[in-house]
LOVEX-208648 format. One record per residue: residue number from 1; z, y, x of N, C-alpha, C in turn; residue in three letters. Coordinates in Angstrom, 3 decimals. Last residue first. Layout:
<node><i>NUM</i><n_zz>Z</n_zz><n_yy>Y</n_yy><n_xx>X</n_xx><ca_zz>Z</ca_zz><ca_yy>Y</ca_yy><ca_xx>X</ca_xx><c_zz>Z</c_zz><c_yy>Y</c_yy><c_xx>X</c_xx><aa>ALA</aa></node>
...
! end
This chain:
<node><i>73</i><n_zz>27.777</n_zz><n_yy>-11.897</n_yy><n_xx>-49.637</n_xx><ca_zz>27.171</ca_zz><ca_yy>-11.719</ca_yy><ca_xx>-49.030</ca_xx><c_zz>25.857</c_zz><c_yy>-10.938</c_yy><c_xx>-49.285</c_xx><aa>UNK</aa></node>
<node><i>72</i><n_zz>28.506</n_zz><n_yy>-13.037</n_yy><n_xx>-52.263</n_xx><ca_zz>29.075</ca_zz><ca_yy>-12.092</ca_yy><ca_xx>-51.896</ca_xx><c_zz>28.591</c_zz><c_yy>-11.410</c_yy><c_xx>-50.996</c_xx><aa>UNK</aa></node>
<node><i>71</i><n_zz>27.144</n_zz><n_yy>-15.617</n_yy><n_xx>-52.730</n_xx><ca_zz>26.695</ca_zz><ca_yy>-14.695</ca_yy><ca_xx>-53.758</ca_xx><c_zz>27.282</c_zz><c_yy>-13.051</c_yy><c_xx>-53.103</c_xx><aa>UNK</aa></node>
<node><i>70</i><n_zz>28.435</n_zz><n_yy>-17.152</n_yy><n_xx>-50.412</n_xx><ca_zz>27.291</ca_zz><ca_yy>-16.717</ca_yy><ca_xx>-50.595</ca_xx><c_zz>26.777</c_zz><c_yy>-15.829</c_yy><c_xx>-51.275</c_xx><aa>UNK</aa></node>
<node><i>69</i><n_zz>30.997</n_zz><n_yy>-17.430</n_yy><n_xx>-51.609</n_xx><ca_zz>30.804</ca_zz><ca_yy>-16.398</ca_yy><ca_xx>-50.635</ca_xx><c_zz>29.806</c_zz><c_yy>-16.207</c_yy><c_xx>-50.149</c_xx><aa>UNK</aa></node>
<node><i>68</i><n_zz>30.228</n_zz><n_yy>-18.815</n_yy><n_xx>-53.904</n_xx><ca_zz>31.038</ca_zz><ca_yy>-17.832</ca_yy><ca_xx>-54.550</ca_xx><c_zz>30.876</c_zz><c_yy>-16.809</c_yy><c_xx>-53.197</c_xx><aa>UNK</aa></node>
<node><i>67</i><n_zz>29.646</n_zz><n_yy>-21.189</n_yy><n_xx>-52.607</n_xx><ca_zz>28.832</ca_zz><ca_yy>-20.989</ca_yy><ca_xx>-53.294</ca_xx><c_zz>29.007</c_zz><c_yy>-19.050</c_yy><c_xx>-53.866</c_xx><aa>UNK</aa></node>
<node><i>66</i><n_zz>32.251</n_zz><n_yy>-21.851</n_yy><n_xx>-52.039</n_xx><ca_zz>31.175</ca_zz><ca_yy>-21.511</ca_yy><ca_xx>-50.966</ca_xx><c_zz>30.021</c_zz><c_yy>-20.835</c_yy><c_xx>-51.311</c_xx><aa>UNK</aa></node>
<node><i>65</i><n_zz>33.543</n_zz><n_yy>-22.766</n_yy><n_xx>-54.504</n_xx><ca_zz>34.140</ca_zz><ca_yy>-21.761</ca_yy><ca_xx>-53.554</ca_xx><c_zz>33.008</c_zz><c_yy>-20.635</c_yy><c_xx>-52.269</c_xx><aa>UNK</aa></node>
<node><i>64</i><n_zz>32.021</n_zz><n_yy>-24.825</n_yy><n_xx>-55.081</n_xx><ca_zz>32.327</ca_zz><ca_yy>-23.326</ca_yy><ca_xx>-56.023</ca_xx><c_zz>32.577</c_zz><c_yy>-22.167</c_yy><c_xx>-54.995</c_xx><aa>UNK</aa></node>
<node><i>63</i><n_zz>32.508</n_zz><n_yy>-26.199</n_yy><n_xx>-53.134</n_xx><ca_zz>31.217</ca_zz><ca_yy>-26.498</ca_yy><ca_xx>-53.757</ca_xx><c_zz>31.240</c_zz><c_yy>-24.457</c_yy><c_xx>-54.356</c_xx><aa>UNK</aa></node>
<node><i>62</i><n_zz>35.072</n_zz><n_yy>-27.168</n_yy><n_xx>-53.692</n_xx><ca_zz>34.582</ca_zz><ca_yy>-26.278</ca_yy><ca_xx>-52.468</ca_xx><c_zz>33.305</c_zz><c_yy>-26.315</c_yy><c_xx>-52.938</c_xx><aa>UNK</aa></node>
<node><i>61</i><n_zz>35.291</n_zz><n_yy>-27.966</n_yy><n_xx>-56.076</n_xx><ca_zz>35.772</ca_zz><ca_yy>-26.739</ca_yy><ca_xx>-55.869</ca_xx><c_zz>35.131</c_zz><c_yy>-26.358</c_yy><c_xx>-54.153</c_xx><aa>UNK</aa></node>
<node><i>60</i><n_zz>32.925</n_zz><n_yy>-29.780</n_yy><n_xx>-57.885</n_xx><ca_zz>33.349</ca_zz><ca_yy>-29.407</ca_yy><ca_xx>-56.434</ca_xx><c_zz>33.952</c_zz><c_yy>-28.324</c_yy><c_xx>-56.231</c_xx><aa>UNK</aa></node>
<node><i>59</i><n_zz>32.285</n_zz><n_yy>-30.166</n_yy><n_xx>-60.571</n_xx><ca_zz>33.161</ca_zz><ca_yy>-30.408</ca_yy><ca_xx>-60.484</ca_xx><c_zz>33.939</c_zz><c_yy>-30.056</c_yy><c_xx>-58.523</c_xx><aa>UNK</aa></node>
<node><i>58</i><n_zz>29.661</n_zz><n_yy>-28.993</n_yy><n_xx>-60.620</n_xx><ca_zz>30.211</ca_zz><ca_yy>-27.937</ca_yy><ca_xx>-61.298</ca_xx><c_zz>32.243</c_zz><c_yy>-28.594</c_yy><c_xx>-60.922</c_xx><aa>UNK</aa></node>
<node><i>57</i><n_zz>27.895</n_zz><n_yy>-31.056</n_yy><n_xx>-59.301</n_xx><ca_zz>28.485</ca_zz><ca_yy>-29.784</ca_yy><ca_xx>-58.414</ca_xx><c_zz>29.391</c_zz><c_yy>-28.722</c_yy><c_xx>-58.846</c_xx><aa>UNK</aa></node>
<node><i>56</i><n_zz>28.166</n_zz><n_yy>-33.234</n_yy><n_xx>-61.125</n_xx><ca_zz>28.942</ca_zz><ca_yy>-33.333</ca_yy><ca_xx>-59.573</ca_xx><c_zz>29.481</c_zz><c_yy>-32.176</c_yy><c_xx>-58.884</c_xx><aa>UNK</aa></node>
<node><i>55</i><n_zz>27.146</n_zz><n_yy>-31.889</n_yy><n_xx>-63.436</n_xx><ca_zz>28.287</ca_zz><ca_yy>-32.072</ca_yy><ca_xx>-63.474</ca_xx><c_zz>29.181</c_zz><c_yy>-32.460</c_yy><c_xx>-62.067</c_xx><aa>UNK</aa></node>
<node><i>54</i><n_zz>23.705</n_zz><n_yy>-31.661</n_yy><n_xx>-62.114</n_xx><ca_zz>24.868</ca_zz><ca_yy>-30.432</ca_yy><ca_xx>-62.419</ca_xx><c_zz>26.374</c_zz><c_yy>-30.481</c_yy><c_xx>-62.844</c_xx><aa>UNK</aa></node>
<node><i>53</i><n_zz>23.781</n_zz><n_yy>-34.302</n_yy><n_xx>-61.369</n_xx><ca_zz>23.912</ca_zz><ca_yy>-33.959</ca_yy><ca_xx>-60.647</ca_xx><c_zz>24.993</c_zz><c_yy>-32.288</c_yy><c_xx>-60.369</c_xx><aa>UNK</aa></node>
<node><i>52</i><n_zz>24.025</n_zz><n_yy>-35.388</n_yy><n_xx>-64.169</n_xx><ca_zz>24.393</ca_zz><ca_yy>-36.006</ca_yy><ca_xx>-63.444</ca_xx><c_zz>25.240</c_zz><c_yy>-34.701</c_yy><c_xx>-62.146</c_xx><aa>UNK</aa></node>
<node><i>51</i><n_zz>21.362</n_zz><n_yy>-33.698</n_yy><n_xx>-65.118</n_xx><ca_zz>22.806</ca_zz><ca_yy>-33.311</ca_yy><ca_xx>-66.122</ca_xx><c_zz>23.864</c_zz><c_yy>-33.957</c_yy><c_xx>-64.892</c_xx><aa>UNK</aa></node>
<node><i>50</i><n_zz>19.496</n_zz><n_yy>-34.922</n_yy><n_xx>-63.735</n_xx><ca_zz>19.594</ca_zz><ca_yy>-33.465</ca_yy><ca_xx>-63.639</ca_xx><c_zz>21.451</c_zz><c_yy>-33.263</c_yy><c_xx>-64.358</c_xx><aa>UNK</aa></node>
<node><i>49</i><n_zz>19.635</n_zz><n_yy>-37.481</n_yy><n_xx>-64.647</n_xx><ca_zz>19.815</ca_zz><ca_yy>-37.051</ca_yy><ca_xx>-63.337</ca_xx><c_zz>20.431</c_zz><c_yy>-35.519</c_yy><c_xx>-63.147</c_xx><aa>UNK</aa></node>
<node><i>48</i><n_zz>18.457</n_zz><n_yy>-37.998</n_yy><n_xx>-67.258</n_xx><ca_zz>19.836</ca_zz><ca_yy>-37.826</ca_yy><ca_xx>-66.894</ca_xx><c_zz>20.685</c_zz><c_yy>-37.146</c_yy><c_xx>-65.581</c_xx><aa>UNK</aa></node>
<node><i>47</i><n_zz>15.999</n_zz><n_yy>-37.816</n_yy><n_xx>-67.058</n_xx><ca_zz>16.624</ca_zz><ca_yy>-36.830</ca_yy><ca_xx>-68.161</ca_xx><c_zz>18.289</c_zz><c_yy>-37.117</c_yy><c_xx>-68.213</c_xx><aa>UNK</aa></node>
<node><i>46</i><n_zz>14.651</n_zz><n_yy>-39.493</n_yy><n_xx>-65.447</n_xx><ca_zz>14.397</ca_zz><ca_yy>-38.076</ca_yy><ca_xx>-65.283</ca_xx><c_zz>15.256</c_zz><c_yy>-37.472</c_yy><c_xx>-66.233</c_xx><aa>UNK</aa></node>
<node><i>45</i><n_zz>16.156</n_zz><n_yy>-42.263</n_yy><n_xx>-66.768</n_xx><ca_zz>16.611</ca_zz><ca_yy>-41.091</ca_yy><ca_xx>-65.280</ca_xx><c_zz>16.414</c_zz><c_yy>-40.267</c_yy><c_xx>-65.537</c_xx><aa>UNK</aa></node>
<node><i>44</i><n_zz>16.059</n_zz><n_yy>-41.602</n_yy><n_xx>-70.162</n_xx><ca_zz>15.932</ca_zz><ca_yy>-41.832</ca_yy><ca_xx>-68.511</ca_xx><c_zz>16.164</c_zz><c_yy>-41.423</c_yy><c_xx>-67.927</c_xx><aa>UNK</aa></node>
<node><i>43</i><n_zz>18.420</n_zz><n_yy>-42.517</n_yy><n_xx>-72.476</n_xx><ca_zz>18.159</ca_zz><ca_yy>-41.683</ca_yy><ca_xx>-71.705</ca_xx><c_zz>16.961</c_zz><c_yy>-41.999</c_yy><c_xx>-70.264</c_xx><aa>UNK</aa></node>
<node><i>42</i><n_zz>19.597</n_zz><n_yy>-44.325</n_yy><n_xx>-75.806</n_xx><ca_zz>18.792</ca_zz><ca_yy>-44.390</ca_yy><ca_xx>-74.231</ca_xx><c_zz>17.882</c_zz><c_yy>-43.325</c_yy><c_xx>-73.968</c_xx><aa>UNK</aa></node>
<node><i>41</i><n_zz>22.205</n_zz><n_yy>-44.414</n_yy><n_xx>-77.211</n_xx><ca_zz>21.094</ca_zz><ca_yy>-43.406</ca_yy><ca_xx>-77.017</ca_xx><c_zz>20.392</c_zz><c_yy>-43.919</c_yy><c_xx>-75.352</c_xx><aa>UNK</aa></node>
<node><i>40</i><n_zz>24.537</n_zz><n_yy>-45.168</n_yy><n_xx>-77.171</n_xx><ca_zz>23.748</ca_zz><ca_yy>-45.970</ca_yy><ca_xx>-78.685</ca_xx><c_zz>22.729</c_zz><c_yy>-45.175</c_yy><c_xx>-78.263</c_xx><aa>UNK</aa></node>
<node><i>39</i><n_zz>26.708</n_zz><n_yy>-44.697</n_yy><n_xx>-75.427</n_xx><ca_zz>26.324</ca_zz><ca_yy>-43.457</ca_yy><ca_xx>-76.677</ca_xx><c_zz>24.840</c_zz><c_yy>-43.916</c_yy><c_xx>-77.725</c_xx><aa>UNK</aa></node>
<node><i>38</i><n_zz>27.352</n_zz><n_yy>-46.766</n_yy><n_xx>-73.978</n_xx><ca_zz>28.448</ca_zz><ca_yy>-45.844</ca_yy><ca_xx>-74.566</ca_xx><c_zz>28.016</c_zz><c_yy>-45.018</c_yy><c_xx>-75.712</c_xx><aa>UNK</aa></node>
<node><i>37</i><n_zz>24.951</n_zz><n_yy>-47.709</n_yy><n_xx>-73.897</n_xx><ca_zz>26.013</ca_zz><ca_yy>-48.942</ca_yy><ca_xx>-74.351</ca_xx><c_zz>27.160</c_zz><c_yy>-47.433</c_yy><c_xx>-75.026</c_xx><aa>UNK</aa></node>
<node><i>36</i><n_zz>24.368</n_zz><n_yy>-45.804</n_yy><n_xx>-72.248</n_xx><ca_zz>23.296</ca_zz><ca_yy>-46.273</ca_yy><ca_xx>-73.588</ca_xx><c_zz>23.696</c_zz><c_yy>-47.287</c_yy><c_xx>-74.319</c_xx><aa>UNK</aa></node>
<node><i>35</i><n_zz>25.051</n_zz><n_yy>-45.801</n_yy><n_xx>-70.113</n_xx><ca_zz>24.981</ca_zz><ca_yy>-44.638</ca_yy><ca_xx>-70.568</ca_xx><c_zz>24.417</c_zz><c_yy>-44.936</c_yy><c_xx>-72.113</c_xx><aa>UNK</aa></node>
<node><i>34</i><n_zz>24.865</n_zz><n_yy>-48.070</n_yy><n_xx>-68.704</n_xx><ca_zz>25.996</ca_zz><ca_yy>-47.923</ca_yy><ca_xx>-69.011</ca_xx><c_zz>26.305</c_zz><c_yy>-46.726</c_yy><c_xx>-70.120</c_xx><aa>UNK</aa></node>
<node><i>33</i><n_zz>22.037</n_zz><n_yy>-47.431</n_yy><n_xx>-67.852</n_xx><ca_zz>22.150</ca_zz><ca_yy>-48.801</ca_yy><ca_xx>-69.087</ca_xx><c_zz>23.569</c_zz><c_yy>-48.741</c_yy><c_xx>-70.283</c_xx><aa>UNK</aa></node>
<node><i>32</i><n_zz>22.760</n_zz><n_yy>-45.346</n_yy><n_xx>-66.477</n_xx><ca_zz>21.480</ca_zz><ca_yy>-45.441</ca_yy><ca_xx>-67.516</ca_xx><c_zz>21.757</c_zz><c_yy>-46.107</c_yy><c_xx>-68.932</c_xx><aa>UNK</aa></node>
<node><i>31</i><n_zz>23.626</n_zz><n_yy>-47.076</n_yy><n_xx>-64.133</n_xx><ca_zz>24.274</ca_zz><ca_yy>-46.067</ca_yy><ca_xx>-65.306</ca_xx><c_zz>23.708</c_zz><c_yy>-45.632</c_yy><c_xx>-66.317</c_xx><aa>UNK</aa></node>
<node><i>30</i><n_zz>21.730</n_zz><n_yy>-48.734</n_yy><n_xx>-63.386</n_xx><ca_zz>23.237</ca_zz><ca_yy>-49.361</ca_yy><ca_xx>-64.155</ca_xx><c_zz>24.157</c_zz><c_yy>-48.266</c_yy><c_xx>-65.132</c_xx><aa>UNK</aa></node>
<node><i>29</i><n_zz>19.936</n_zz><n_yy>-47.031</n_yy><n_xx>-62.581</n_xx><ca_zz>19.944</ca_zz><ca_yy>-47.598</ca_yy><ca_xx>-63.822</ca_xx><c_zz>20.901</c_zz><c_yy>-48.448</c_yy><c_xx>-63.959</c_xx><aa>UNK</aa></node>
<node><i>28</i><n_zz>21.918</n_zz><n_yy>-46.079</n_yy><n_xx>-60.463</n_xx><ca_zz>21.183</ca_zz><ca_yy>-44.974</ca_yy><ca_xx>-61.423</ca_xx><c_zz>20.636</c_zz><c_yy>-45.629</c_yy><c_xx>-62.716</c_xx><aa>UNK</aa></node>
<node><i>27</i><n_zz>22.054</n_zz><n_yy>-48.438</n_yy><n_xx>-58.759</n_xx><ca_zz>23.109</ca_zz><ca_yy>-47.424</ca_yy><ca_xx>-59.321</ca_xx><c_zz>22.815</c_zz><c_yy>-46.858</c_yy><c_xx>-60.547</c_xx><aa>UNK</aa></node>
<node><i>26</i><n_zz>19.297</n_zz><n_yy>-48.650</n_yy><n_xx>-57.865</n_xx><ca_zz>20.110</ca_zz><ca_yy>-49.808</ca_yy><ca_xx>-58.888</ca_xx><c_zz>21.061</c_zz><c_yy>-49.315</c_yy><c_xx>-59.454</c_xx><aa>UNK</aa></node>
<node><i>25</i><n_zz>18.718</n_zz><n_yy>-46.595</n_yy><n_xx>-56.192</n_xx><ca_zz>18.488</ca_zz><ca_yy>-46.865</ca_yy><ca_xx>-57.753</ca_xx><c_zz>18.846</c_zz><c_yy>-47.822</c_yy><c_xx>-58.372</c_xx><aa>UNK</aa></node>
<node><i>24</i><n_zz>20.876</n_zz><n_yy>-46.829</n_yy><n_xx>-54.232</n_xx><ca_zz>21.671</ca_zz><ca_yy>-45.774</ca_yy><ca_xx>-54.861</ca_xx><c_zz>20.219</c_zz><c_yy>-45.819</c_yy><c_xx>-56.496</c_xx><aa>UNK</aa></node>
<node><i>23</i><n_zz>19.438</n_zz><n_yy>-49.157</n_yy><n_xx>-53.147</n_xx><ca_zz>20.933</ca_zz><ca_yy>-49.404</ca_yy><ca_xx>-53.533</ca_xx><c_zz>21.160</c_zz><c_yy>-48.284</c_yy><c_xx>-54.936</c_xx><aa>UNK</aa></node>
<node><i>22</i><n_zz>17.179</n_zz><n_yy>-48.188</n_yy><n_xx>-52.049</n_xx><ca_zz>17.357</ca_zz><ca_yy>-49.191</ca_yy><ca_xx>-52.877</ca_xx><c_zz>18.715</c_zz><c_yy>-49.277</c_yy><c_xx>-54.030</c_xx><aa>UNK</aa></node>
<node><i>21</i><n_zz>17.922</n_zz><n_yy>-44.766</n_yy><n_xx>-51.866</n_xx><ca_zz>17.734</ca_zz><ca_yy>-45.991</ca_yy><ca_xx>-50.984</ca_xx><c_zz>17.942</c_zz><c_yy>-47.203</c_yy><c_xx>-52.464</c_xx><aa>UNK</aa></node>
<node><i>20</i><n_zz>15.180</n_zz><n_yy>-42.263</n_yy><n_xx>-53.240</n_xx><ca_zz>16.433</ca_zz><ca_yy>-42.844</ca_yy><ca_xx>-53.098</ca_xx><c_zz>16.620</c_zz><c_yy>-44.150</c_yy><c_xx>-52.508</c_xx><aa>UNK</aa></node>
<node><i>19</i><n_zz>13.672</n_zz><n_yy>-39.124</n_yy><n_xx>-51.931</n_xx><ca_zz>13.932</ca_zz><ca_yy>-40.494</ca_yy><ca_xx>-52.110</ca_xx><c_zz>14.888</c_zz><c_yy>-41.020</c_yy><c_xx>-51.836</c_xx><aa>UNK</aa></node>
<node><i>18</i><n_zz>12.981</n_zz><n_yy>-36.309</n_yy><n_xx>-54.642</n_xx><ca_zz>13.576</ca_zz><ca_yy>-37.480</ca_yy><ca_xx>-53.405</ca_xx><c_zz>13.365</c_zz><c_yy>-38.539</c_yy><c_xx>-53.318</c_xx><aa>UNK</aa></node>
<node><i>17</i><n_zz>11.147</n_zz><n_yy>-33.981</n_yy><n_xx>-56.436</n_xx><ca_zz>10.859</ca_zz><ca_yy>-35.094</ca_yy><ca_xx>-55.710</ca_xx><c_zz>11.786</c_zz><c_yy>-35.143</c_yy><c_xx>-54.734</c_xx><aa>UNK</aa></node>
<node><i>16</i><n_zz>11.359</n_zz><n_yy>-31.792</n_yy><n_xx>-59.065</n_xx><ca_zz>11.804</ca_zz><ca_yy>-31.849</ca_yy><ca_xx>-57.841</ca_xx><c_zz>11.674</c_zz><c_yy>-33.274</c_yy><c_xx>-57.604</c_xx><aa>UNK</aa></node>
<node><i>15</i><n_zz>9.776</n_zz><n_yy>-29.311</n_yy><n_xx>-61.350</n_xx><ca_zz>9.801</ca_zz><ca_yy>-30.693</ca_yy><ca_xx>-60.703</ca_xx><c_zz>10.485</c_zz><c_yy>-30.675</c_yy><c_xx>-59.398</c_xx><aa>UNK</aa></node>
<node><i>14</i><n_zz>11.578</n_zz><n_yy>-27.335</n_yy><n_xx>-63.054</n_xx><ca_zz>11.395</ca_zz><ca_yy>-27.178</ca_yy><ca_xx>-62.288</ca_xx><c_zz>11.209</c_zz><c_yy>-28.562</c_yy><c_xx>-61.522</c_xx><aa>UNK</aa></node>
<node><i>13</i><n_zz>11.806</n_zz><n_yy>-25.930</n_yy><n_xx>-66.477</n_xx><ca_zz>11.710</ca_zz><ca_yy>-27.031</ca_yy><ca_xx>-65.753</ca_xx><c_zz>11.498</c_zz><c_yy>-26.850</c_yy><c_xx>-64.490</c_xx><aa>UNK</aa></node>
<node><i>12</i><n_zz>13.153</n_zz><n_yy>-22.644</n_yy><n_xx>-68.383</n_xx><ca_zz>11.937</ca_zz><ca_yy>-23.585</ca_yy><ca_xx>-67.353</ca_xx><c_zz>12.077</c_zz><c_yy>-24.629</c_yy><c_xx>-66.030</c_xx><aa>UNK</aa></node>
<node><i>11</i><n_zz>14.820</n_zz><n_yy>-21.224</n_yy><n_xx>-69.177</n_xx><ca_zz>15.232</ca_zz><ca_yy>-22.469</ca_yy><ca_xx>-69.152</ca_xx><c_zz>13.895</c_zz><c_yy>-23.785</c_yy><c_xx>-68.332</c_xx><aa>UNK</aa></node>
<node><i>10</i><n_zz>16.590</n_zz><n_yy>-18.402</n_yy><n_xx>-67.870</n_xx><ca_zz>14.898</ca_zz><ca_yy>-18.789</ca_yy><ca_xx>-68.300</ca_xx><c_zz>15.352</c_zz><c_yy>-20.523</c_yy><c_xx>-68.150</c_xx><aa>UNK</aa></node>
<node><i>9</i><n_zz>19.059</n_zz><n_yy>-17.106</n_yy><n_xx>-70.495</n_xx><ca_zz>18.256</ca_zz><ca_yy>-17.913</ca_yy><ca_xx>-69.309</ca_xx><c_zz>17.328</c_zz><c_yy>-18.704</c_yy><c_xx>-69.263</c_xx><aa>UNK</aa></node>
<node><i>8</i><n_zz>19.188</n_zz><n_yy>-15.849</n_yy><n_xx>-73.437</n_xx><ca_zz>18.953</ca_zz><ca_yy>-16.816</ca_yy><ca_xx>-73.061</ca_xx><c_zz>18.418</c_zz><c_yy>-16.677</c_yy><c_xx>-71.191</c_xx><aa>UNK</aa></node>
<node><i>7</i><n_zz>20.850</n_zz><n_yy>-12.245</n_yy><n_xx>-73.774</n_xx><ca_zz>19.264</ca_zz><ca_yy>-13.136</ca_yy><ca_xx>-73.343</ca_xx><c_zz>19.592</c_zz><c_yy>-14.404</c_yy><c_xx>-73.139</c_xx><aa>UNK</aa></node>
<node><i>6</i><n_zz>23.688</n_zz><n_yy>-13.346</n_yy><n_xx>-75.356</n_xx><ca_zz>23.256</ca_zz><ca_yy>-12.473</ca_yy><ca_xx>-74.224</ca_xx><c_zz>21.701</c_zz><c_yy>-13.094</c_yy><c_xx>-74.162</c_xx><aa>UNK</aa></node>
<node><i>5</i><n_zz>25.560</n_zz><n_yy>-12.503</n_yy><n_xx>-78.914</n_xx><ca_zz>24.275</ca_zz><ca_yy>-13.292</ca_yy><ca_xx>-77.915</ca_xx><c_zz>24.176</c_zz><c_yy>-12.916</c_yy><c_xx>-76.815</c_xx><aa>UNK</aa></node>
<node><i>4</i><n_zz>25.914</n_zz><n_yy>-10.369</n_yy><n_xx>-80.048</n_xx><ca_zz>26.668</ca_zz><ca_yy>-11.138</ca_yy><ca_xx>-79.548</ca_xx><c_zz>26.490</c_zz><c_yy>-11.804</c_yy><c_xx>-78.424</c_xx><aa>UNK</aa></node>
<node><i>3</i><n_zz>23.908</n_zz><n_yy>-7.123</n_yy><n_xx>-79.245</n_xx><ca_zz>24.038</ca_zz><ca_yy>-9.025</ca_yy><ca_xx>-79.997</ca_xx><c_zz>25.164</c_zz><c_yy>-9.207</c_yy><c_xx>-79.799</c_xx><aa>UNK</aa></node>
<node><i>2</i><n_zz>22.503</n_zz><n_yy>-4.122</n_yy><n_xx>-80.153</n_xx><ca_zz>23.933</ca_zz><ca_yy>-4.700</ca_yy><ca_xx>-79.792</ca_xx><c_zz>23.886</c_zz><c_yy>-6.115</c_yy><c_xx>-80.314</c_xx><aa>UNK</aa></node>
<node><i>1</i><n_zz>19.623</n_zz><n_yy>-2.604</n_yy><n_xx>-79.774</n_xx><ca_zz>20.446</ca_zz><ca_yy>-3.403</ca_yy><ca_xx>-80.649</ca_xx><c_zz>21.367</c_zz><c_yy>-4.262</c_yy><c_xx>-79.790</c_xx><aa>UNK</aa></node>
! end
């Protein structure tokens, strides 16, 4: 059977552990806070970060680019 649809991607969580310097978590909940003034919705870190991080790298053209001659390889 023919979808529109394609399979969903496996959407399974994957824990990942860093550490951040003082500074860069005060950051993270200023944005948090900033994030919850703009959209009336409070988020936590763990559930912003990830979205955070995938919009930094989706915005890096060299990021893309490199990423693009890896897959080629």
């Amino acid at each position: 059977m023919a979808l529109k649809l394609n399979k969903l991607p496996d959407r399974t969580g994957v824990r990942m552990t860093f550490t951040a310097s003082p500074a860069l978590k005060a950051a993270l909940r200023d944005y948090a806070e900033i994030y919850r003034r703009a959209y009336g919705q409070k988020e936590s870190l763990n559930e912003l970060i990830p979205f955070m991080l995938e919009a930094y790298m989706n915005a890096d053209p060299g990021f893309k680019r490199a990423r693009r001659q890896l897959e080629e390889e």
